[in-house]
Each structure stands twice: as C-alpha cells, then as structure tokens.
DRENVORO-49348 format. One record per residue (C-alpha): x negated, y negated, z; residue in three letters. Coordinates in steps of 0.02 Angstrom, whole numbers, plus 50000, padded with zeros to 5 digits. Layout:
N
XYZALA ...
END
This chain:
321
514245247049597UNK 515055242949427UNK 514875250949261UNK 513605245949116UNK 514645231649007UNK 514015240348858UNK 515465251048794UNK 514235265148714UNK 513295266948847UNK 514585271648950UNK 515505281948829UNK 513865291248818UNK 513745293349004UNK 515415301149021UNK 514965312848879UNK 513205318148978UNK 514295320549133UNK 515525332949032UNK 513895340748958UNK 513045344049100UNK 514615351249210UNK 514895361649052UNK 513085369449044UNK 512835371549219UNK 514875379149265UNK 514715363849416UNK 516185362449513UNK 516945343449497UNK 516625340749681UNK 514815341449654UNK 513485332749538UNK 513165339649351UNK 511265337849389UNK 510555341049564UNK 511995349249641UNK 511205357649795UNK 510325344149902UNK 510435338650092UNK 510365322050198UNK 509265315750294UNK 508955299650390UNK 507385290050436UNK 506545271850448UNK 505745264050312UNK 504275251650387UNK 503335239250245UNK 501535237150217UNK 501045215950227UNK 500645219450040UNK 502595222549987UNK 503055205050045UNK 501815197149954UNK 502405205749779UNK 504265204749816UNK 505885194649911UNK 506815207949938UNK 507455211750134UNK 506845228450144UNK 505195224150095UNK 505225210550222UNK 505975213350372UNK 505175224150518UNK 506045239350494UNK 507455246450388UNK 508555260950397UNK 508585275150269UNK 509695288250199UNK 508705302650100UNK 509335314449988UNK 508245330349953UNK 508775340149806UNK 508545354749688UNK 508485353149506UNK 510265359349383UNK 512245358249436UNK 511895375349493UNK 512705375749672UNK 511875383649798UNK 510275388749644UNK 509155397749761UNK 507645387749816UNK 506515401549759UNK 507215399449567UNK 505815390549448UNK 507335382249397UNK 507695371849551UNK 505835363449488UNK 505805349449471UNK 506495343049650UNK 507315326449678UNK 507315313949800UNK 508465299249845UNK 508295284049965UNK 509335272150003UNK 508835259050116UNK 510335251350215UNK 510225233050221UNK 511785231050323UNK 513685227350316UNK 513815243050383UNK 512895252750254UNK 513975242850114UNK 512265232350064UNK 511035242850001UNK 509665247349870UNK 509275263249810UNK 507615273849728UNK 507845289649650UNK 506305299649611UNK 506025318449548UNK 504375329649549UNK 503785327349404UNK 502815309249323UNK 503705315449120UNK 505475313249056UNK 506115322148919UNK 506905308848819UNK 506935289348820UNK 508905286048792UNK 510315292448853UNK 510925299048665UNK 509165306948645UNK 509315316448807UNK 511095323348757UNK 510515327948594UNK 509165337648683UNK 510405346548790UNK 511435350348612UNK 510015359648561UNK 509935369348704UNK 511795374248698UNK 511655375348515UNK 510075388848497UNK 508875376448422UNK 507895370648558UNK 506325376148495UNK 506585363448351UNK 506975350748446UNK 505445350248542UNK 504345352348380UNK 505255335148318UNK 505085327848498UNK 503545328748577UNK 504165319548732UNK 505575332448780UNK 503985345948751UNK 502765336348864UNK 504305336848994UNK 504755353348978UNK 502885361548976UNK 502285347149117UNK 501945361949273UNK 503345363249406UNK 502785373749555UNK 503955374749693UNK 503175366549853UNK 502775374150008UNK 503945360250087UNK 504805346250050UNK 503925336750142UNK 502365341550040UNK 502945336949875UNK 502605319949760UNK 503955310849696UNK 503845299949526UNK 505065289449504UNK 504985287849307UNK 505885272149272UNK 504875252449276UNK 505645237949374UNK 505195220549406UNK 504525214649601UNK 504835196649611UNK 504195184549716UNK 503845164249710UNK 504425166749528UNK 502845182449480UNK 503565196749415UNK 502585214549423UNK 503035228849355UNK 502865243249433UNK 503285261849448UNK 503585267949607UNK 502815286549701UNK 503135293249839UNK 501715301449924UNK 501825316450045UNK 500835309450208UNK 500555329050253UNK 499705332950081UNK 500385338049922UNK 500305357149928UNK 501465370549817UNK 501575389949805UNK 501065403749703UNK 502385413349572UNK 501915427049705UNK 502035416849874UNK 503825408749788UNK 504435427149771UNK 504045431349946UNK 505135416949998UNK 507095417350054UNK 508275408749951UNK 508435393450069UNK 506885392150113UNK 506335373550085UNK 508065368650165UNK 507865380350312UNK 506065373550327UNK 506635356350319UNK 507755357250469UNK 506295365950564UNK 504775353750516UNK 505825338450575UNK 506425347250752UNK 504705347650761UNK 504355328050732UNK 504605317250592UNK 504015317850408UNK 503245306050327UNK 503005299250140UNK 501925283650092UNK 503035272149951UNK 501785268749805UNK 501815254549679UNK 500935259749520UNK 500755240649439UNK 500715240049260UNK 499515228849151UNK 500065216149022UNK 500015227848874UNK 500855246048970UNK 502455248748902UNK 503895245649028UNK 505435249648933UNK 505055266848893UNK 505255281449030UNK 504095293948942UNK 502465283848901UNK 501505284149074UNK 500195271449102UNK 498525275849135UNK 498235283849307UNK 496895271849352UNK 498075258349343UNK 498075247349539UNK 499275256649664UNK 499905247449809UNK 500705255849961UNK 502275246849998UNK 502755255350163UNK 503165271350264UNK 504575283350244UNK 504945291750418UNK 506085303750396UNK 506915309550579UNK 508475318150576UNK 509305332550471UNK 511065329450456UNK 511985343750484UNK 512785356350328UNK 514495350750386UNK 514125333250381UNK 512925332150247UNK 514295342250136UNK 515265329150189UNK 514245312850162UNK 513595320049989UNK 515275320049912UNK 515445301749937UNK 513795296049925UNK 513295288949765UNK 511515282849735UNK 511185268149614UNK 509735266649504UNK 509955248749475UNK 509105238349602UNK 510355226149657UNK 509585215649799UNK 508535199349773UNK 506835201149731UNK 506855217649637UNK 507665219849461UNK 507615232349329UNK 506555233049163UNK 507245232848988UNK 507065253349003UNK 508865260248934UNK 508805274949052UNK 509325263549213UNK 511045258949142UNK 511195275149066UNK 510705284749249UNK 511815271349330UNK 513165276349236UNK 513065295049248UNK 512995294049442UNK 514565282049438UNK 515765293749341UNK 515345309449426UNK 515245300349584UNK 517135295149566UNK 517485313249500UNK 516805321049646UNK 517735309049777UNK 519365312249711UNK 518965331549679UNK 519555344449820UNK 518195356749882UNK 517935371549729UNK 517225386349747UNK 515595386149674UNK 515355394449509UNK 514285408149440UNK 512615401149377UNK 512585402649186UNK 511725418449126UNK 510105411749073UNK 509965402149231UNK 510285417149324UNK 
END
C-alpha cells in the first residue's frame, strides 16, 4: 500500500492526521477518526450478477474470506456507544484474496449516504472552523458540509441493523465495460435505530456487547449493493448523490461469524490498515480526490499507530464530552 505520488496530497494528509489527533486528544496508537471499533470475521459469497460487471477474484470465485471492522464515529477512545457523537458508524471489509492475507481489497463505508466536503483541503478547512469558532460560517458558505452535518444520525439498535454508504464512485470492469458504481451495504435483518429516549436507556457498550451476543447466536448478515450510475451522474464528486432510483445490483452476501476477541482485536486493529483504493484487477477507482486523500490518511496514521506503544486513552475534549 504506497502513498499518493502527488506531493500535496500527501502533505495534506499528514496535516488531517495531526488535525484530527489534535481535536479529538487520540492517543498515537489509535486512529484520529474512528478510534473505538472491533473485528470481526465472516465469508463473503457473490451474486452471478457481480461476475458479469467485474474481473475481480472476489467477485468471482465461490467464496471469499472477510475481515470486518465495526466502528464508532471521532478519535474518541472508548466514546460511549450511547453518545450521538459515535453517529455516524463505520464499517470496513476487507476481503482476503490470499498470500496469507497479504492480497487483498478493501471497502470502507459509514452510516450515512452525505460527506461534508469534496477534497481533502476543503474537509480540513472545515475542521479549522470548528477549532477556530466559525463553524456556523462555514456551513452558510458550504452547503455540502451543512447537508452532512444536519443529514439524521440515529444510533442503531445493532450493528447488524444499520446501512452502510460507502460515499466514494469506482469503476467495475469487465471484457473492457466500465460501470460506475457506489457501493451499500444492506442490513439482511432490517434497518432499524433507537429513540433519543431508548439510546439513553442504553449502557455505554451496548452495540459492542450486543454484537458479541447476536453472532453467538448465529451469523449476521449484510447484502453488498451496487448503486450504478448513468452517463451524465457525477462520479468524481463524493457529495453529489445520484438519484435514488438509479439500478442497484446485489453483488453478494456478507456473513459475518465470529467476534474476535478484545485482546485480539486490540491487537489486530493496531496493525490493520484498510485501503480505500481498490487494488485488484477488475475494480479501479474514479477520478473522485477523496480516495487518494482517504488512502493517504489511513497510511500515515496506520504507520504511526504500529510503531506507537499502547497510551492511555485520553479525556474526550469538552464539547465531545
């Protein structure tokens, strides 16, 4: 997984990272944006569809195994899973296509469809604003960052009843076609999410402690979604969405069958590094600036955070609190 070649882009990722760990107080053994998460593993299994729009192995061969990240929102470690601002949620899959988990390919996905910002230096000017009192301005000049920011973010009853959106576009190839698409990830239990009262009633580990206990009871499940773009939708630009009736294709199942333990998860996390760029035949990225950006960002901290030893975590900022 190597860096962007373009010099700004990097330099700008490495000033997000600092950012981030700044506003947040994250420890350097953890990430500045999702800190709190857990791993899981489970089977990915293709529709007949995927291997019609696309070469790659995963979306071709009988079965594949898969590494997935759940996640709450912030560097806050340990931000209670009853906090509004562990909304929106993140997910991460990576889908091991061998050399003993060396190959792989990687989709990263949050809970909500907006994004605040289309580049990398619009979304640190955003977080400038918020450091520097003026946020309210800033959303008045940027109606994208004020679509993000107002889109609803209740926290799910599970997460194995929340949708995923993952915001970027990227190019399925096959027999020289390219479609663009947008991938989803669909809760095959039923999307379903709490009250402000029922949230308040919870503990503050309750969608971890919930995850362990759904999946003793029998795996999870989430449908992959294509969401394919027409000719004219814009595929370079995270925060225009395309109309919702645009053609969805399911691409496969996510089984999820096994949480990995705190210890070990703790343990895998810290290495772990999930890639937004596609790297495997068949599926490429768009023209959209945020991949090399997000690419980027999860390469410096991810070397930070290997080389980091174990902090204690710090005291959630104030307003966070």
């Amino acid at each position: 997984m190597p860096l962007p070649d373009d010099a700004a882009t990097v330099e700008t990722a490495g000033t997000l990272v600092k950012t981030l760990r700044g506003a947040f107080g994250t420890p350097q053994s953890h990430r500045p944006a999702h800190a709190t998460g857990r791993l899981t593993t489970g089977i990915f299994t293709p529709s007949a569809e995927a291997s019609s729009l696309s070469t790659a192995l995963h979306f071709n061969n009988a079965s594949t195994p898969l590494i997935v990240r759940f996640s709450s929102s912030t560097g806050i470690v340990n931000i209670p899973d009853n906090d509004a601002n562990a909304n929106p949620r993140g997910i991460g899959i990576r889908f091991d296509l061998g050399n003993n988990g060396h190959t792989h390919t990687d989709i990263i996905a949050h809970s909500t469809a907006f994004f605040p910002m289309r580049t990398g230096e619009g979304f640190l000017a955003m977080l400038g604003a918020i450091g520097g009192g003026t946020v309210g301005k800033f959303l008045e000049e940027n109606p994208t960052a004020a679509a993000f920011v107002n889109d609803p973010k209740p926290s799910p009853v599970s997460f194995a009843t929340e949708k995923y959106y993952s915001v970027n576009a990227f190019k399925l190839i096959k027999d020289g076609k390219t479609t663009f698409i947008r991938y989803r990830v669909v809760p095959s239990a039923g999307f379903s999410t709490l009250s402000d009262e029922e949230v308040a009633s919870k503990s503050k580990t309750y969608l971890y402690d919930e995850l362990v206990e759904r999946v003793s009871s029998g795996p999870i499940e989430f449908k992959l979604v294509a969401q394919i773009a027409k000719e004219d939708d814009p595929t370079d630009d995270s925060t225009k969405h395309w109309p919702e009736e645009r053609k969805q294709v399911e691409l496969g199942t996510i089984k999820v069958d096994k949480v990995k333990s705190e210890e070990e998860s703790k343990k895998e996390q810290k290495h772990i590094i999930y890639d937004p760029v596609p790297r495997v035949e068949g599926v490429e990225s768009s023209a959209d600036p945020l991949i090399d950006i997000r690419a980027a960002i999860y390469l410096i901290s991810g070397k930070i955070r290997r080389a980091a030893p174990e902090d204690v975590p710090s005291v959630a900022p104030a307003q966070l609190a």
